[in-house]
VOGU-3710 file (C-alpha; in Angstrom, 3 decimals, decimal comma):
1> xxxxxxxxxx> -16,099/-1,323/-1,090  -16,650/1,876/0,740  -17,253/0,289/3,709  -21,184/1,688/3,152  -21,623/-2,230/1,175  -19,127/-4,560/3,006  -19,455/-8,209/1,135  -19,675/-10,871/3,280  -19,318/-14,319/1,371  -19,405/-18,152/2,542
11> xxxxxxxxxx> -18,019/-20,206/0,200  -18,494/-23,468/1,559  -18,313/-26,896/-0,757  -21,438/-28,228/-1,858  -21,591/-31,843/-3,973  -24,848/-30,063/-5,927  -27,072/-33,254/-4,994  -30,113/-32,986/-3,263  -30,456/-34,608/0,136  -32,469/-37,282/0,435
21> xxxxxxxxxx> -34,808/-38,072/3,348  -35,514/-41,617/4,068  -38,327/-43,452/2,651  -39,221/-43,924/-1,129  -41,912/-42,895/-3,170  -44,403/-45,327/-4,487  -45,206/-45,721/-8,218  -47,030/-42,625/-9,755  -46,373/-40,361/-6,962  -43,580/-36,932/-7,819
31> xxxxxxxxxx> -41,121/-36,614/-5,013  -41,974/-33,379/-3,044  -40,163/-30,514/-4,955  -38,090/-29,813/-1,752  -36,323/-33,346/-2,790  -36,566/-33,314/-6,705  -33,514/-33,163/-8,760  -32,467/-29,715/-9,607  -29,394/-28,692/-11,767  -26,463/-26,705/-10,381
41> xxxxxxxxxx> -25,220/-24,175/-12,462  -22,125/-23,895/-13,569  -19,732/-20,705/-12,635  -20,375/-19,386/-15,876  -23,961/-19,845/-16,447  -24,333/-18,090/-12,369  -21,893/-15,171/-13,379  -24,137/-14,968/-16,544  -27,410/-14,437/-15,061  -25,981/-12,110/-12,263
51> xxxxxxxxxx> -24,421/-10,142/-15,353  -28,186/-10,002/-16,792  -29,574/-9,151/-13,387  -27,785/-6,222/-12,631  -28,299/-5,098/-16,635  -31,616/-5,584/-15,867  -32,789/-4,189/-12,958  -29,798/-1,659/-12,315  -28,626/-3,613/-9,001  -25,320/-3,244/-6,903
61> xxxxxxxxxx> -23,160/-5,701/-8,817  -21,125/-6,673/-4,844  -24,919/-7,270/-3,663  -26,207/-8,764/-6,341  -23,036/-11,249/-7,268  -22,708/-12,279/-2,613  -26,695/-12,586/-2,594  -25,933/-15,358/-5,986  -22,513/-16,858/-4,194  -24,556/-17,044/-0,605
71> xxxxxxxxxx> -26,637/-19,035/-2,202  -24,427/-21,137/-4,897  -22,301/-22,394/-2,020  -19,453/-22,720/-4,454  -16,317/-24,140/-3,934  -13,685/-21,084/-2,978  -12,227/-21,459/-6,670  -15,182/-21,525/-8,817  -16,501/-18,133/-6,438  -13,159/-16,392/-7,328
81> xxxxxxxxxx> -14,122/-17,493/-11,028  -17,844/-15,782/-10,950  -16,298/-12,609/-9,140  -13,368/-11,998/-11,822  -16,505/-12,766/-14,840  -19,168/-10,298/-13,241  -16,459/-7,277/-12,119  -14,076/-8,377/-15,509  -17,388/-8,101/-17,666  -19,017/-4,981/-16,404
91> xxxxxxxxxx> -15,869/-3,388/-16,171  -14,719/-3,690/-19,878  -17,853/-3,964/-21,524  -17,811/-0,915/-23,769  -13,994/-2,456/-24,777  -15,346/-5,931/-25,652  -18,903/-4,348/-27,519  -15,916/-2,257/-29,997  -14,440/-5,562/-30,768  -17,443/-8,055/-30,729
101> xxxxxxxxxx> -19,274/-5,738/-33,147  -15,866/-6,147/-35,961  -17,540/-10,051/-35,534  -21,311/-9,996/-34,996  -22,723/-9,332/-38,711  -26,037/-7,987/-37,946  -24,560/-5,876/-34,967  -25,122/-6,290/-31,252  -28,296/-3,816/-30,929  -30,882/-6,662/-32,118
111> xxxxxxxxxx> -29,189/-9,653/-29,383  -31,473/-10,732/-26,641  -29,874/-9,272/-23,393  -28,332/-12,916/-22,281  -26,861/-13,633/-25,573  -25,203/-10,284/-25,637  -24,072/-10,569/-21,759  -22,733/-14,191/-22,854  -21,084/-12,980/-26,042  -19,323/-10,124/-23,178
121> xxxxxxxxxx> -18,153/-12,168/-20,359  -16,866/-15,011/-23,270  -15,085/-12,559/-25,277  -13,587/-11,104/-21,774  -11,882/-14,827/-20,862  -10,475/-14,677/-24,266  -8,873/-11,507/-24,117  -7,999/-10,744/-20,369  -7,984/-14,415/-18,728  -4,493/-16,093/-19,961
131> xxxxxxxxxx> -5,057/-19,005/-17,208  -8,641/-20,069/-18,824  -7,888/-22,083/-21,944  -9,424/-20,633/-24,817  -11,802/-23,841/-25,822  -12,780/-23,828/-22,580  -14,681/-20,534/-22,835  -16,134/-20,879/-26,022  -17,183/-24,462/-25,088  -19,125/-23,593/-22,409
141> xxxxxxxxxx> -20,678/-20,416/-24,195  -21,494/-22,553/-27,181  -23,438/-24,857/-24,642  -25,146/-22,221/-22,876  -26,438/-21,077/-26,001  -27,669/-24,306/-26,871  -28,880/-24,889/-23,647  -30,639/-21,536/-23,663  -31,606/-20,945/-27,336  -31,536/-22,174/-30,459
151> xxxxxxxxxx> -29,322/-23,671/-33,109  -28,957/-20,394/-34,824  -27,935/-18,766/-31,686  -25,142/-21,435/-30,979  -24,032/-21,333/-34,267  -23,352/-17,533/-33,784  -21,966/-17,250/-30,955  -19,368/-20,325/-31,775  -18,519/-17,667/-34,845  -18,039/-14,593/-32,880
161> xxxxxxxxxx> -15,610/-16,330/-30,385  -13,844/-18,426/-32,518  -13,164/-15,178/-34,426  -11,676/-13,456/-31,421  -9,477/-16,012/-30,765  -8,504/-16,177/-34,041  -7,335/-12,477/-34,123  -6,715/-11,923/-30,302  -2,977/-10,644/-30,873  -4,350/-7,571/-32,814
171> xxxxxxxxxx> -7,254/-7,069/-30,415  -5,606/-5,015/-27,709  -5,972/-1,657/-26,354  -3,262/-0,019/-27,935  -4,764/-0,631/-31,388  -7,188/1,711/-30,497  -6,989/4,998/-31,690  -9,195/8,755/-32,441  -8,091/12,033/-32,655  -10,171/12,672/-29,972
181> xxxxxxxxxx> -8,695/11,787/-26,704  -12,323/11,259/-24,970  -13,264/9,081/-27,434  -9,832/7,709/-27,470  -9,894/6,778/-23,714  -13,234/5,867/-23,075  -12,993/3,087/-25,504  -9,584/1,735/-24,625  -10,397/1,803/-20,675  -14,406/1,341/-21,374
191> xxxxxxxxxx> -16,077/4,468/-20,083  -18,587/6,456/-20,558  -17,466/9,657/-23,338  -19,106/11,903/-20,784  -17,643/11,249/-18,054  -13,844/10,920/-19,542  -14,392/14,750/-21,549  -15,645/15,806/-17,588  -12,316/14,317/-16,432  -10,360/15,593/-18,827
201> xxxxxxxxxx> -11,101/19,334/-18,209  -11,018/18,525/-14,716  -7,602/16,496/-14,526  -6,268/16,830/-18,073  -5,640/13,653/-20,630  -2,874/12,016/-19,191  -4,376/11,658/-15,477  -7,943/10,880/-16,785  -6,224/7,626/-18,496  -4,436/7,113/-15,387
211> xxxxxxxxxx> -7,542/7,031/-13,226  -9,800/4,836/-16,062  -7,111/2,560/-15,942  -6,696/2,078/-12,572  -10,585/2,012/-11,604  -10,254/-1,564/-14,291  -7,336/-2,730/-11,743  -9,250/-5,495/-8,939  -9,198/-3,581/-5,480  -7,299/-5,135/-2,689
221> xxxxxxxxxx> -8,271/-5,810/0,535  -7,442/-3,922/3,708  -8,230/-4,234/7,410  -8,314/-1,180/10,027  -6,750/-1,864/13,618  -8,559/-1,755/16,568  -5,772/-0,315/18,955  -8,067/-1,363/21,732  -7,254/-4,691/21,608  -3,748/-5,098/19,045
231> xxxxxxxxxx> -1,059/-2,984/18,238  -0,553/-2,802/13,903  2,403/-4,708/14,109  0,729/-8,167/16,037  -1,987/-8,011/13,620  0,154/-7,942/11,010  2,693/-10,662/12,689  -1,373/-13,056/12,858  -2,372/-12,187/9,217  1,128/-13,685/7,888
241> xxxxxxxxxx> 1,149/-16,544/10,725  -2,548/-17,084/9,368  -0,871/-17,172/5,795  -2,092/-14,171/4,278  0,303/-11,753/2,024  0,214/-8,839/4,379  1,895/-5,438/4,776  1,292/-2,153/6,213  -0,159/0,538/4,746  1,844/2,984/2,901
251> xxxxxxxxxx> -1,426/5,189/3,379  -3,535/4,893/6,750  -1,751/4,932/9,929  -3,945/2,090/11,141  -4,331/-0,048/8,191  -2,446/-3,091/6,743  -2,754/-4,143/3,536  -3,901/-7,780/2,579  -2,821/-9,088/-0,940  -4,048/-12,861/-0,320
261> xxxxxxxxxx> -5,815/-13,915/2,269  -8,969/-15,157/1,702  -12,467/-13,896/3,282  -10,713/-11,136/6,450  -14,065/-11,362/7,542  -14,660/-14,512/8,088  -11,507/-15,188/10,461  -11,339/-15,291/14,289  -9,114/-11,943/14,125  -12,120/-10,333/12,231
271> xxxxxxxxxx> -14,627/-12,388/14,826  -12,632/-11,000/18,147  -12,668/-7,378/16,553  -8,676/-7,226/16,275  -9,731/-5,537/12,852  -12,422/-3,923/10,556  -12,332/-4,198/6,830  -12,232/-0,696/4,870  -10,515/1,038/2,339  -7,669/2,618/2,950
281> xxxxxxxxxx> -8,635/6,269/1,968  -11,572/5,746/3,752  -9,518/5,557/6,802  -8,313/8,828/6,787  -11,615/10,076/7,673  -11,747/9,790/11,056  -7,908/10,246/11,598  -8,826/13,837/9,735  -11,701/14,624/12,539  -9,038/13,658/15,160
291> xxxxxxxxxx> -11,662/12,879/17,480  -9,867/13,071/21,150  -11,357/11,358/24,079  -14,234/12,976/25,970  -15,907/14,429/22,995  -19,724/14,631/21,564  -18,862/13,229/18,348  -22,017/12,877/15,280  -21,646/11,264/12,334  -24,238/12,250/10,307
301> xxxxxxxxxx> -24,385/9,011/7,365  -22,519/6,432/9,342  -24,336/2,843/8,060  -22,690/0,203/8,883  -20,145/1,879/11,081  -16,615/1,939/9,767  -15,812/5,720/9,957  -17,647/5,571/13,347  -16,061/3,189/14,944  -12,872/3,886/13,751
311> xxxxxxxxxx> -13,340/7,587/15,777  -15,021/5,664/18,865  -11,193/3,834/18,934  -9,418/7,011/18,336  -11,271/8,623/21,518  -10,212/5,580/23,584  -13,545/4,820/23,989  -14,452/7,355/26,283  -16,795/10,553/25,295  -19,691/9,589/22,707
321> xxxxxxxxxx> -19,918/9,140/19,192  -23,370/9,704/17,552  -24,062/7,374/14,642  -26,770/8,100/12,485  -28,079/6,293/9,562  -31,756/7,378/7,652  -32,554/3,627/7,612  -33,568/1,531/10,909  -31,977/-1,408/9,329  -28,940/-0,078/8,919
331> xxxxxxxxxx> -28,774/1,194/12,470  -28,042/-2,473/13,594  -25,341/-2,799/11,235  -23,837/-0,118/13,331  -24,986/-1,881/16,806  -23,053/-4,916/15,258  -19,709/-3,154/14,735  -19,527/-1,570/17,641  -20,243/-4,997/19,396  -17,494/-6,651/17,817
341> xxxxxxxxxx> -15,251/-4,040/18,578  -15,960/-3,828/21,935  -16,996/0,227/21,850  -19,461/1,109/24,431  -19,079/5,487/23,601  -21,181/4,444/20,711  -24,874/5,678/20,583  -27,064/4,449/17,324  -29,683/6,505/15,909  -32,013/7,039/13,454
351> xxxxxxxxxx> -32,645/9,996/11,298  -32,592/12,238/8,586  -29,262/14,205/8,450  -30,943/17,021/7,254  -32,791/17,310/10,262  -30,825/16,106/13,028  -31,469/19,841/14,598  -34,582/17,936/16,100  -32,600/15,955/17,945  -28,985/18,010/18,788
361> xxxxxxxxxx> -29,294/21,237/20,256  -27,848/24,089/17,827  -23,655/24,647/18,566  -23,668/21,442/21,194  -21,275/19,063/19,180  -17,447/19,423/19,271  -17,177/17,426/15,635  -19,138/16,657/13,049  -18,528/14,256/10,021  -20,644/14,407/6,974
371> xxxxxxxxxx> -19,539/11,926/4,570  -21,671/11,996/2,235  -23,995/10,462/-0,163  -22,256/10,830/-3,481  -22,097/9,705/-7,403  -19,609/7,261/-6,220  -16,930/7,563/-8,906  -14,514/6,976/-6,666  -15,261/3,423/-6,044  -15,631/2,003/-9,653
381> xxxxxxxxxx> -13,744/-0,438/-8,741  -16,004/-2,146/-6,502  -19,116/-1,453/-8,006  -18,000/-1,353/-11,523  -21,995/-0,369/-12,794  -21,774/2,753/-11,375  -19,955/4,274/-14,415  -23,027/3,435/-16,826  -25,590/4,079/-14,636  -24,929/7,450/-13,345
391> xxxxxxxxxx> -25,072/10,410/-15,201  -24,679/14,197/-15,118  -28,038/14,705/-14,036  -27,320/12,462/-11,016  -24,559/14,621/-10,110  -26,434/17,786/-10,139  -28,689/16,164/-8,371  -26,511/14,840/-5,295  -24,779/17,937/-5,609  -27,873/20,094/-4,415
401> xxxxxxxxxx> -28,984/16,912/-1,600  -25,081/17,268/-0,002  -25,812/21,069/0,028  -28,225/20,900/2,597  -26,796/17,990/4,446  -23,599/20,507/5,064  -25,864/23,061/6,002  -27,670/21,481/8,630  -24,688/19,514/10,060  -22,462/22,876/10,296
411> xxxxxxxxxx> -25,151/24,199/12,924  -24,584/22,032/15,218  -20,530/22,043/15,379  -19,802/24,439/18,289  -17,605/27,436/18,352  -14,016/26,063/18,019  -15,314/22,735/16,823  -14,815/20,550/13,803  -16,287/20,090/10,499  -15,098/17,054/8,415
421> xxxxxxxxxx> -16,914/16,870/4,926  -16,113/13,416/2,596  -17,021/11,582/-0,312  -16,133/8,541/-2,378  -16,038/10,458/-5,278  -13,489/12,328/-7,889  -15,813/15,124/-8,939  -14,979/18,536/-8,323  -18,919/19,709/-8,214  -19,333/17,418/-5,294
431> xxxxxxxxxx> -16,083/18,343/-3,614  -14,052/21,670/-3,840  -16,428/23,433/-5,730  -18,968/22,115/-2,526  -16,983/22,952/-0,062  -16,112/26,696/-1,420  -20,016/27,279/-1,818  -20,214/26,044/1,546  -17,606/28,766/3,104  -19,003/31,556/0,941
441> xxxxxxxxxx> -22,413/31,183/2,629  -21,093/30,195/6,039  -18,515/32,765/6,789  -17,943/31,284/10,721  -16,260/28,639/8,863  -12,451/28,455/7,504  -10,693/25,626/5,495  -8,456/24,053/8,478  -5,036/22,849/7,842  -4,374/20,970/11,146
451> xxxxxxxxxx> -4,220/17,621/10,007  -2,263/15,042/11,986  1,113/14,583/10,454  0,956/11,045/9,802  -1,835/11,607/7,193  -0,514/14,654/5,704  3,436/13,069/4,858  2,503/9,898/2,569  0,039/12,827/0,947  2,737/15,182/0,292
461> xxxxxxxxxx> 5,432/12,207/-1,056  2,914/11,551/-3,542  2,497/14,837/-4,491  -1,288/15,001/-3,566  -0,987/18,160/-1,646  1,993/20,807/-1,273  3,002/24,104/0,664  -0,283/25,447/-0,702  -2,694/22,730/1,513  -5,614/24,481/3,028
471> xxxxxxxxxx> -7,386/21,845/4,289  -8,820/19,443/1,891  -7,327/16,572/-0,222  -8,912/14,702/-3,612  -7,268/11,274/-3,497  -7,499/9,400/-7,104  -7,590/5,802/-7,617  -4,354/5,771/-9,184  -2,561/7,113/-6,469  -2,392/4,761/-4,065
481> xxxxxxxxxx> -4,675/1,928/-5,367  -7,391/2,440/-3,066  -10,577/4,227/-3,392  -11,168/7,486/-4,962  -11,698/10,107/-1,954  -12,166/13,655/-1,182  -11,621/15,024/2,337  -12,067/18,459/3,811  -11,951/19,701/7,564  -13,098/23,176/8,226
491> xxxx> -13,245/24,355/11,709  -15,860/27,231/13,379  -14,627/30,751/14,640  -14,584/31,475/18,492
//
């Protein structure tokens, strides 16, 4: 994820019995209920109801699914099972409700919420899950029905699936077509029409389709270097001594690329802070601010720490980088990183970044990061919800909230200093279109093109930026396969 939600999972194997403690129980007396038979869900049945939980009550599918797994304590195969249902589910669901509804005779308005989120995550095994046997899914949905309704209900949903499978080899994206290429797209790659017709006028057809496709695609995992304690290429020689499918980034200068390797952050690599898990276009960030060692450094939204710490390594770990989160909580998520990593130039604190003037003396900081709170369309692929959940309103809304967050941060960058404004997200309103509003109003501030080299050549091999780069990047999902990010640096006249 953005590093802002790390997920943290132990999958540890669990026989599903209860313990017993010694001693019976004479005749007529229940068993306490801490000892009382109770019966373990199945991988299906837990990816079901964390499919009807986050429906529900609009939660963070990566919390909601580790806070379910945490307490599962599922074998590592079965976990990897719920993940690919709840992500593969929410993900395609607009895809699957086109199809189910050419099978569900009275329409899939009237369902109860779990039968519809069953008839979803089913009808996703049977069309994008060649290694699950196709009885096996509509077995198991059939007897969650049962199990959870009535006859009727069974009886239905054994139809419905039994029908897909029947016809799978004509149910496939390419069958579907509309004259209009919103419409066209958003059901194919299951997105909101909105958002696609936004994209569209913003990107044009064929690279809208490129980034709904690719925010589908399961993220990979990456790691961040500490250079404090491991050069790139020992971590990388541990990962594949450790047996994980590792390379280096084609992207981040500090950042290797894991295609298997299990939980990175529950290893002793991850445990002696050799490495950090974030994105890869998040780690540009900080290699953007180019934080050099000495400096007052603030970063104004920093919960839980990646972006920071990443700039506290970059300095050497000399100067001071200010880490501010609005939540105390989340301040000793920050605390924790910085332990780990073995970064004493770190200083934790609590605020509102709108008014961190009450606590920084106007001009006094030689860089300051803003990433910022965003719509998040960047990182569909981790938190797949976030495409039916937001809406237009909610980016007008952010829009205005990361207007006054670059207002007050840009007073306290010092003459000559540094201004680095991010997001996770793809849309122009939050980005360029912020960050000329920004310079039209502040007119001590230019776009600055003095990005370290390193970062600028894999951008200008992919064609991202050209001769024409002012100072500020939009990264799409497709490009790479890493998160969708935007990146500015403007720096202050003398």
């Amino acid at each position: 994820m953005s590093e802002k939600e790390t997920m943290k999972q132990k999958q540890n194997n669990t026989s599903g019995k209860p313990k017993r403690k010694p001693g019976g129980h004479g005749k007529g007396q229940s068993a306490p209920k801490e000892q009382r038979t109770v019966r373990v869900r199945t991988p299906r049945e837990l990816a079901l109801d964390t499919l009807v939980k986050v429906a529900e009550t609009g939660a963070y599918s990566n919390l909601q699914l580790n806070r379910a797994l945490q307490d599962a304590q599922l074998q590592r195969a079965d976990a990897g099972l719920v993940t690919e249902l709840v992500y593969g589910t929410i993900q395609r669901q607009l895809t699957l409700d086109h199809w189910l509804s050419k099978f569900a005779a009275k329409g899939l308005r009237k369902l109860e919420p779990w039968v519809h989120q069953l008839l979803r995550m089913s009808a996703y095994q049977l069309l994008y899950l060649d290694r699950i046997p196709a009885h096996a899914a509509v077995n198991e949905a059939v007897t969650i029905a049962k199990r959870r309704g009535h006859q009727g209900i069974s009886g239905m949903v054994n139809g419905i699936l039994r029908s897909i499978d029947r016809n799978r080899a004509e149910l496939t994206i390419d069958t579907i077509s509309d004259k209009n290429p919103a419409v066209q797209i958003s059901v194919r790659h299951s997105y909101p029409e909105w958002l696609v017709a936004r994209w569209i006028k913003a990107y044009g057809v064929e690279t809208t389709e490129a980034i709904c496709a690719s925010g589908n695609e399961a993220p990979h995992a990456s790691v961040r270097i500490n250079p404090l304690r491991e050069t790139r290429e020992e971590a990388l020689q541990l990962l594949t001594e450790q047996g994980s499918e590792a390379e280096v980034s084609k992207l981040a200068p500090a950042g290797i690329v894991v295609r298997r390797g299990g939980n990175l952050a529950d290893t002793e690599g991850f445990r002696k802070g050799l490495w950090t898990m974030q994105d890869e276009s998040s780690m540009l960030v900080a290699e953007v601010v180019a934080p050099k060692a000495g400096m007052q450094v603030l970063d104004c939204c920093a919960a839980p720490g990646g972006k920071t710490t990443h700039m506290a390594e970059l300095m050497g770990g000399k100067g001071k980088v200010y880490a501010n989160d609005l939540h105390p909580h989340k301040r000793q998520l920050i605390v924790d990183q910085a332990i780990r990593l073995g970064l004493q130039n770190i200083e934790a604190i609590t605020e509102d970044a709108g008014n961190l003037g009450v606590r920084f003396a106007p001009a006094s900081l030689d860089a300051v990061l803003l990433d910022a709170p965003c719509s998040g369309f960047g990182v569909i692929r981790r938190k797949p919800e976030i495409k039916w959940t937001k809406t237009a309103g909610d980016v007008a809304e952010i829009a205005g909230i990361q207007r006054k967050l670059l207002k007050a941060a840009a007073e306290l960058v010092k003459p000559g200093g540094t201004l680095v404004y991010s997001t996770c997200t793809i849309e122009s309103t939050e980005n360029e279109d912020q960050v000329a509003a920004f310079l039209q109003e502040h007119p001590e501030f230019q776009l600055d093109a003095e990005w370290p080299e390193e970062v600028l050549q894999p951008l200008r091999e992919k064609g991202i930026i050209d001769s024409s780069f002012k100072g500020q990047a939009q990264l799409l999902p497709h490009h790479f396969g890493s998160d969708g990010f935007f990146i500015a640096r403007l720096s202050k006249r003398q």
